[in-house]
C-alpha positions in Angstrom: 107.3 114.4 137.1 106.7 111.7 140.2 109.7 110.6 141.7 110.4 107.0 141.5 109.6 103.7 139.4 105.8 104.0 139.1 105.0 100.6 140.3 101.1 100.5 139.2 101.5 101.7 135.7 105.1 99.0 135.3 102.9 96.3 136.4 100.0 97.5 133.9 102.5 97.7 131.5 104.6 94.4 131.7 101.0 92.5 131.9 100.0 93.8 128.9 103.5 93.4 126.9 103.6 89.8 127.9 100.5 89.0 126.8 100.8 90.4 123.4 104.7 88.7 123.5 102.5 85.6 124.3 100.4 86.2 121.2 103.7 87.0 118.9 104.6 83.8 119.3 101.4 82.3 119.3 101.1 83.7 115.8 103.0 81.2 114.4 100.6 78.5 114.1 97.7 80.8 113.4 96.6 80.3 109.5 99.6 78.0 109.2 100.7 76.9 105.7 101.6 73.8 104.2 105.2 74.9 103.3 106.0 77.7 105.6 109.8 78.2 104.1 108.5 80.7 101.7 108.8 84.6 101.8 105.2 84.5 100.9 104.3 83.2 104.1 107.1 84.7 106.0 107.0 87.8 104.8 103.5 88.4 103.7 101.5 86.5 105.8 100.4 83.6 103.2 99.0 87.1 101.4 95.7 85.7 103.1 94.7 88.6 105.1 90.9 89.6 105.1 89.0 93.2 105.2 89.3 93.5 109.1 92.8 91.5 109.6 94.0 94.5 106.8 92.4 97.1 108.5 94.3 96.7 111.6 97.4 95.6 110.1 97.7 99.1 107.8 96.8 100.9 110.7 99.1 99.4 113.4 101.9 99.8 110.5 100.7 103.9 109.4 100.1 104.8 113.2 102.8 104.0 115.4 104.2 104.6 118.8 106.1 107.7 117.2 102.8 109.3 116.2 101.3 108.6 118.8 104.4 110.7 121.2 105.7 113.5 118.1 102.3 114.7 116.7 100.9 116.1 119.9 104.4 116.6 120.8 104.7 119.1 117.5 101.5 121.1 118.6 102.8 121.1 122.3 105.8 123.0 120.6 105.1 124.5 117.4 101.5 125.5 117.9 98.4 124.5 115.1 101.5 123.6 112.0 101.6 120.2 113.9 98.3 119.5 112.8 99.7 119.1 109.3 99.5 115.7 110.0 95.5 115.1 110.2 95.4 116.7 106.6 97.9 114.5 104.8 96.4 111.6 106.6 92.7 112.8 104.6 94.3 113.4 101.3 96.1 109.8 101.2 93.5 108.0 100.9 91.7 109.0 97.9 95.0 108.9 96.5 95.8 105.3 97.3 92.4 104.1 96.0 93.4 104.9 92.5 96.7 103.2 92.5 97.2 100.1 95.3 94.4 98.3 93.6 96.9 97.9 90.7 99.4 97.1 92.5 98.1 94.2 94.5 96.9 93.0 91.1 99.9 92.8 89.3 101.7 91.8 92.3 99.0 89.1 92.9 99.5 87.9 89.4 103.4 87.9 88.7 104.3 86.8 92.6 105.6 90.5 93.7 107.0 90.6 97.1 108.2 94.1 97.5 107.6 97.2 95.1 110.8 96.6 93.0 110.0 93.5 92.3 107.3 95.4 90.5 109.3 97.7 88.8 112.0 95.6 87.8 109.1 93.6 86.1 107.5 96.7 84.7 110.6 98.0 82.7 113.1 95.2 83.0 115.7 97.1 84.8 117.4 95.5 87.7 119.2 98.4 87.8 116.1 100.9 88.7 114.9 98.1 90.9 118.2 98.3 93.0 117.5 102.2 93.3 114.2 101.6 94.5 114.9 98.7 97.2 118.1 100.6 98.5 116.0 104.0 98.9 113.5 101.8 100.9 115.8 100.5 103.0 117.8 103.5 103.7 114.1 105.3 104.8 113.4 102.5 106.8 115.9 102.5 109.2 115.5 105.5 111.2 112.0 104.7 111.1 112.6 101.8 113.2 114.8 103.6 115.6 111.7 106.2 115.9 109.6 103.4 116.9 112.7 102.3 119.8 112.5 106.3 120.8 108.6 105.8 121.4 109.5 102.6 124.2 112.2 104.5 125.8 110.3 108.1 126.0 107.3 105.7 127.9 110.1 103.6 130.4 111.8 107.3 131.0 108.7 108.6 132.3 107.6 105.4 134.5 110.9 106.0 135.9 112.2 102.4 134.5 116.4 102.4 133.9 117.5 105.0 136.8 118.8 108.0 136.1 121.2 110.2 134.0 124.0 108.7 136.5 122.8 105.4 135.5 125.5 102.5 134.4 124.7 102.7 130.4 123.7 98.4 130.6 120.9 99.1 133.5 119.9 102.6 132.2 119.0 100.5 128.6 118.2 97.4 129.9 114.3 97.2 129.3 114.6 98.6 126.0 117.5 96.0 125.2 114.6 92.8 126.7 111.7 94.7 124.6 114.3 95.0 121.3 115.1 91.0 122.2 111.6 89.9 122.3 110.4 92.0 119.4 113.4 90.1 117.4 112.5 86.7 118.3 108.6 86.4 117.5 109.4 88.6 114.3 112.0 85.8 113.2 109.6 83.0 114.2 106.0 84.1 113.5 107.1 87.0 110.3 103.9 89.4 109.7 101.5 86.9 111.4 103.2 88.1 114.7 102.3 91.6 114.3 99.4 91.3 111.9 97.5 89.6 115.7 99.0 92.2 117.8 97.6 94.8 115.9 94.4 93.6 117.4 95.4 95.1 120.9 97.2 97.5 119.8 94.6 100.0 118.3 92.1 98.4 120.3 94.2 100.1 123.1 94.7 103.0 121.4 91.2 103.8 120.3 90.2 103.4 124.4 93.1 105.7 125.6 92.2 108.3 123.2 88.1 108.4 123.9 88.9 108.4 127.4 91.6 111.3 127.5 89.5 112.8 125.1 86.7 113.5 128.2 88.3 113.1 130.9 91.5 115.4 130.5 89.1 118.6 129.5 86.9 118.3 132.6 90.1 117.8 134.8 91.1 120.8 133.0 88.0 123.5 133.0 87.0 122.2 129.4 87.5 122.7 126.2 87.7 126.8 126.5 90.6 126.7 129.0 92.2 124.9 127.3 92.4 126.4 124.1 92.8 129.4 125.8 96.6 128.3 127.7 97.5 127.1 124.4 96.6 130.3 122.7 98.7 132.5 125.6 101.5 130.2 125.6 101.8 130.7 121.5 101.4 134.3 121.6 103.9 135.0 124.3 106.3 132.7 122.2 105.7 135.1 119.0 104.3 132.2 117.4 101.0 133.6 116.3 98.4 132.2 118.5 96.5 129.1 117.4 96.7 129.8 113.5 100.2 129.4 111.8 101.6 132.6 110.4 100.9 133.2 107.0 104.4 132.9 106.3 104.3 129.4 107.1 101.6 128.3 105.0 103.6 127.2 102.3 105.6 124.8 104.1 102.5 123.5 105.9 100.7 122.9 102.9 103.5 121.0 100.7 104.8 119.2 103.7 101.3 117.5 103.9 101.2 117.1 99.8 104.5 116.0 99.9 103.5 113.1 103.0 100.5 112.3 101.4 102.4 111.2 98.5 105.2 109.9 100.2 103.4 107.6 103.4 102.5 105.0 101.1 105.9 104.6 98.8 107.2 103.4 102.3 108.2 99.5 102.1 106.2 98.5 105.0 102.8 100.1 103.6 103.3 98.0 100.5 104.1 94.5 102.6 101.0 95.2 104.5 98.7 96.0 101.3 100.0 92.7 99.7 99.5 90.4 102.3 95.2 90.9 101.8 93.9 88.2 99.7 92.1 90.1 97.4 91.6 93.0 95.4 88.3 94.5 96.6 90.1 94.2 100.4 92.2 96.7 99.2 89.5 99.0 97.7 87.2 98.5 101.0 90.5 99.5 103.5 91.0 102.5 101.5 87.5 103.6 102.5 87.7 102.6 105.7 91.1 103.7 107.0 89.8 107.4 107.4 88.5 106.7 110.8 92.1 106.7 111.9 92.6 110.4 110.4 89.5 111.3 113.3 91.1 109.2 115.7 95.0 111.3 114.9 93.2 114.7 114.8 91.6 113.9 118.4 95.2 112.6 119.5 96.7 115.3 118.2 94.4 117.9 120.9 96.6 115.9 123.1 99.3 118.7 122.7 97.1 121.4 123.7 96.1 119.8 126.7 99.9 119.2 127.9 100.5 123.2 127.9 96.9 123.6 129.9 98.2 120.7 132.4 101.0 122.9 132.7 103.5 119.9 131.7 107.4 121.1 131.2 109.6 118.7 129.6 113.1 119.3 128.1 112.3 116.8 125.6 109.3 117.6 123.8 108.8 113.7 123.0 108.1 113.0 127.1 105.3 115.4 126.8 102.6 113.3 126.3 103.5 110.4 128.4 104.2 113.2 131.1 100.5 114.0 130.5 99.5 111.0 130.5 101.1 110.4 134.1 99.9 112.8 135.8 96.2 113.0 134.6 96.0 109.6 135.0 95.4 107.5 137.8 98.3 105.2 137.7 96.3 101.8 136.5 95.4 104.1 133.4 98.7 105.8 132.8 100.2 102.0 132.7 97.2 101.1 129.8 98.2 104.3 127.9 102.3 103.5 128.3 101.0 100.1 127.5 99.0 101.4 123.9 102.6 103.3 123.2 104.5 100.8 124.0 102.6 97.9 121.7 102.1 100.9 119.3 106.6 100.7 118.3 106.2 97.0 118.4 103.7 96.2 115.4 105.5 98.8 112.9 108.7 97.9 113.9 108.4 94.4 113.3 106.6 95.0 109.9 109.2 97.8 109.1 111.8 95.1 109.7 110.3 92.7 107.9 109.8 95.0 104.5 113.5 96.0 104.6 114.8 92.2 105.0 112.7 91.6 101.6 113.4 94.2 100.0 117.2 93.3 100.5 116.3 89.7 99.6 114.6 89.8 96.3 115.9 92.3 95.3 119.7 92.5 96.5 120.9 88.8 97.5 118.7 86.8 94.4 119.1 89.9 92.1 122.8 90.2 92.3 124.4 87.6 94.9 122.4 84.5 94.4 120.0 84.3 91.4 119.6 80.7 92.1 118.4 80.7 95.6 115.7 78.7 96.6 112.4 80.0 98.3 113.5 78.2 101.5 117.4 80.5 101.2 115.4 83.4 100.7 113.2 82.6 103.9 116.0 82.0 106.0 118.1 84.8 104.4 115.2 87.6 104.8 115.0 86.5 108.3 118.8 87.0 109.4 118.0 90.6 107.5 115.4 91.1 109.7 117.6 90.9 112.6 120.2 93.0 111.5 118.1 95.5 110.5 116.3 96.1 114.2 120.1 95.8 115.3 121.0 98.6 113.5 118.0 100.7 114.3 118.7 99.7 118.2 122.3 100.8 118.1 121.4 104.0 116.3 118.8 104.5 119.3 121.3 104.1 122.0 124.2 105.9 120.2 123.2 108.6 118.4 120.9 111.6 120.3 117.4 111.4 119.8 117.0 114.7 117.5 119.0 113.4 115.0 116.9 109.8 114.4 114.3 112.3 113.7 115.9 114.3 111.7 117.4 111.1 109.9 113.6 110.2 109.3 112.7 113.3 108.3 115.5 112.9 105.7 114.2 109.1 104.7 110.7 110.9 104.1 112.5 113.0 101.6 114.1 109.9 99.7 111.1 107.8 99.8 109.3 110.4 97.7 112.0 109.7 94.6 110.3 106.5 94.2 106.8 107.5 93.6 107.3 108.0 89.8 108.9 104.6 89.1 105.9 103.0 91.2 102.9 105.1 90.7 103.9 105.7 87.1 105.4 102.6 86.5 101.3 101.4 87.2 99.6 103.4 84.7 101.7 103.9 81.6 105.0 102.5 80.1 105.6 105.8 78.5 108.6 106.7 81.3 112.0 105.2 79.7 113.6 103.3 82.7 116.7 105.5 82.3 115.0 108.4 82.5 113.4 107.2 85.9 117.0 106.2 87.4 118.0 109.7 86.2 115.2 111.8 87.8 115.5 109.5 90.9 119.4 110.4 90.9 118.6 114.2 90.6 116.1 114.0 93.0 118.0 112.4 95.9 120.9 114.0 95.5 119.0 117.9 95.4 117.0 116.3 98.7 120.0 115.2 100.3 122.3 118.3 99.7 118.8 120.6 100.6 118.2 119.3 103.6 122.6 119.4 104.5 121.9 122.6 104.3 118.9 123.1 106.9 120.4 124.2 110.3 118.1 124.3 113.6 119.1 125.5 116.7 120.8 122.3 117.9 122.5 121.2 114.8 124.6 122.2 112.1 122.9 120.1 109.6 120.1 118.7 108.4 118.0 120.5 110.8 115.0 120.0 109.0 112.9 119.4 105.6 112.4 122.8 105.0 114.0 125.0 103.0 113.0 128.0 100.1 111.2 126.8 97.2 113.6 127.6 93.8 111.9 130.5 91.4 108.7 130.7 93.9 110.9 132.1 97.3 108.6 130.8 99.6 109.9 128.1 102.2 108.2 124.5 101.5 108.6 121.0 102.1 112.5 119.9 100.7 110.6 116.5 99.4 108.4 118.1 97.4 110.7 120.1 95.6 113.1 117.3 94.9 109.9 115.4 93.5 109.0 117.7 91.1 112.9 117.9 89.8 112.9 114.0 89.5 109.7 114.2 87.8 110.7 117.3 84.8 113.9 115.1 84.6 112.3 112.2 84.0 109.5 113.5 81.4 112.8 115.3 79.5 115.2 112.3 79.4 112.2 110.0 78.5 111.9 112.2 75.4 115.4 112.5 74.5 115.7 109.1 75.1 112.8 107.8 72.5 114.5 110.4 70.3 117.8 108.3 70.0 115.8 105.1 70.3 117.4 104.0 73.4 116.7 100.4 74.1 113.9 99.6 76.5 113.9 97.2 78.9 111.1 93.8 78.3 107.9 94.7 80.2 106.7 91.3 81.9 103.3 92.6 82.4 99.9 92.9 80.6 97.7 95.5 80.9 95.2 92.8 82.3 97.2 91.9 85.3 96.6 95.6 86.7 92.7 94.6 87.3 93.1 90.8 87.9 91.6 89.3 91.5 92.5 86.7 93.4 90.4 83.6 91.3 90.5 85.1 88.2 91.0 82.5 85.7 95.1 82.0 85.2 96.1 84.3 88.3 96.9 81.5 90.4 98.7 79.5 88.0 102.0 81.7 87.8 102.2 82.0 91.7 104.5 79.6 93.9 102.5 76.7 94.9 102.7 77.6 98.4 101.1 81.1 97.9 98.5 79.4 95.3 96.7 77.4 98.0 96.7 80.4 100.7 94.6 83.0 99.3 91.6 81.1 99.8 
């Protein structure tokens, strides 16, 4: 590690984060409504996005700063089993491409914000809606912090904030001024502000990977060196060589199932699908969005290149930056910190956004204020928004980085319960909306007390989201278990309730709404005026 502030790549790095700061605010007046005190506009963008605007708004939201530093920092430790993340990347989008189609629709049709909105719609229960929006949030917040872990693991390497000895106020400051300015464009300009950024943001990301890509290797001997440091480094741990063990081939195969599933029940991957304005963008991102999976598995050779570079770190998350550093010539270590960097702002900022709708639709005009105007809900959503990046900030600066991991990896776990209420909820009305609330119960509460009981080397508790599979024996992804539990609980209370005739809720839907576009004949008419005139 070089000593010292690294002046070149700070300077690279404050140029391009005050241009795209520039540009947050900017985004404000770009596609600007009539009546901009609506959470349609705020909070979706005017749901006027097209093919391309979509494109790199789902991927600045799906690929963020934290992928960017934990994938390669997952092979750099744990060998080839990191890679689990190119194959649950591949398998989400066929699965997607069945389902988000139908959910724009509807959404599109009945004026949908968030994905309880939807399913308090579907089965007229504000009480499953309630379980839904409160799981969202709860997996959203250390999601943010992850993003705030990204910034600092990029400033601790350019040597920004001094050292361990460092008063706490200058040792945090830069990630306090990039947390400030993240909060004010995000309150001014909503998803606007990060739907333009995006624009730099993978732009940068696609150049920083093409170019480490080639130049590391031939720095490095080529592709055959370094395969082959990896390969010693793995063996010598006892960790197999390249190829997992076969005794870890359950996990690795149902904790990419189980994330495949999961990535898109996440709030922010549903504010980002709505705000398209049509259908068919939907269909044509879904095809499209694979070129990220080739751009994740070429990031992810990042971590294999790290152990040929010889780079030691005592935090595996500075590994890549580290890399980055010193294979770089400065200019180009402060564009990569610089892709990082914008890469936690554009997730973050739609993260926080999600969250504050999902607490104002379905929390504050649900069960506090049933009465509140779009203009309340605007200004309400936006205070949310600041409270929840607050939060996630606090958590950062707090708490030690392992356990905002470890809180995400929990908040992928939760997320999961929701996929039978949503993904169901889209195809059949068969599911009582009891029975859903119960299997969501069971399934949080077996994820939750499962992944208590995971202990790693440096804590007690939830030391990860593995843990032996019930009646099978073999260890696999904690989510995936707890998915399959909500889902036989479901299907059994569903019949049971029928049985007794329980009453059902009043579905608001028609199966038409599930395949309207925008300009279909009546689709407009039930949306806010506001949102009406902005999908065109």
């Amino acid at each position: 590690m070089k000593d010292g502030v690294n002046g070149v790549a700070l300077g690279v790095f404050i140029f391009f984060f005050l241009a795209v700061t520039v540009m947050g605010f900017l985004a404000a007046r770009w596609r600007r409504a009539a009546d901009e005190q609506s959470l349609d506009e705020w909070g979706l963008g005017g749901r006027s996005f097209g093919t391309w605007v979509t494109w790199f708004l789902l991927g600045g939201d799906l690929y963020t700063a934290y992928t960017f530093v934990a994938v390669p920092a997952a092979i750099y430790a744990a060998g080839a089993a990191g890679f689990f993340a190119v194959p649950y990347t591949i398998l989400v989008y066929p699965l997607i491409f069945t389902f988000l189609p139908r959910l724009w629709s509807v959404s599109h049709k009945h004026g949908y914000v968030t994905t309880s909105d939807f399913v308090r719609g579907r089965f007229g229960s504000k009480g499953l809606s309630l379980a839904v929006a409160v799981t969202g949030i709860l997996a959203t917040m250390p999601y943010i912090a992850l993003q705030l872990v990204g910034i600092q693991a990029v400033l601790d390497v350019m040597g920004v904030g001094g050292g361990e000895n460092t008063n706490w106020f200058v040792k945090d400051l830069p990630l306090l001024i990039a947390f400030g300015v993240l909060a004010a464009y995000t309150y001014s300009s909503g998803l606007r502000a990060p739907a333009l950024i995006a624009f730099v943001k993978d732009t940068l990301i696609y150049i920083v990977i093409a170019v480490a890509i080639i130049y590391i290797p031939i720095k490095l001997g080529g592709f055959d060196e370094i395969f082959k440091a990896a390969s010693d480094k793995y063996t010598a741990a006892g960790a197999g060589g390249l190829v997992p063990a076969e005794a870890g081939q359950w996990t690795y195969a149902t904790l990419a199932l189980g994330s495949a599933l999961a990535l898109f029940m996440y709030p922010h991957s549903i504010t980002a699908t709505l705000s398209s304005r049509s259908r068919e963008v939907i269909r044509r991102n879904t095809t499209m969005l694979p070129l990220y999976s080739l751009m994740l598995g070429l990031l992810a050779l990042l971590g294999f290149m790290a152990i040929a570079a010889g780079v030691k770190v005592t935090n595996g998350q500075l590994a890549i930056p580290q890399l980055f550093e010193n294979m770089f010539p400065d200019w180009f270590a402060g564009v990569a910190f610089a892709a990082i960097g914008i890469g936690a702002l554009v997730p973050a900022a739609i993260m926080s956004i999600a969250a504050a709708n999902l607490f104002t639709r379905n929390i504050y005009k649900d069960f506090i204020r049933p009465d509140a105007t779009p203009q309340q809900e605007t200004r309400v959503s936006k205070l949310v928004s600041l409270l929840v990046k607050v939060g996630a900030l606090v958590f950062v600066l707090t708490m030690d980085k392992t356990v905002a991991i470890n809180f995400q990896l929990l908040g992928g776990i939760w997320i999961l319960q929701t996929f039978p209420a949503l993904v169901g909820g889209l195809f059949t009305r068969w599911f009582h909306r009891w029975a859903l609330l119960g299997g969501w119960a069971v399934g949080m509460l077996y994820g939750t007390l499962a992944a208590y009981g995971v202990a790693s080397p440096t804590q007690k508790h939830f030391g990860g989201s593995s843990k032996e599979i019930p009646g099978i024996g073999e260890i696999g992804y904690i989510g995936l278990t707890a998915f399959v539990l909500n889902v036989v609980v479901s299907v059994v209370l569903t019949f049971a309730l029928r049985a007794f005739n329980a009453p059902d809720g009043v579905d608001e839907t028609s199966p038409e709404d599930y395949t309207a576009d925008a300009g279909d004949p009546g689709v407009e008419a039930e949306l806010p005026p506001a949102t009406a005139g902005s999908t065109h």
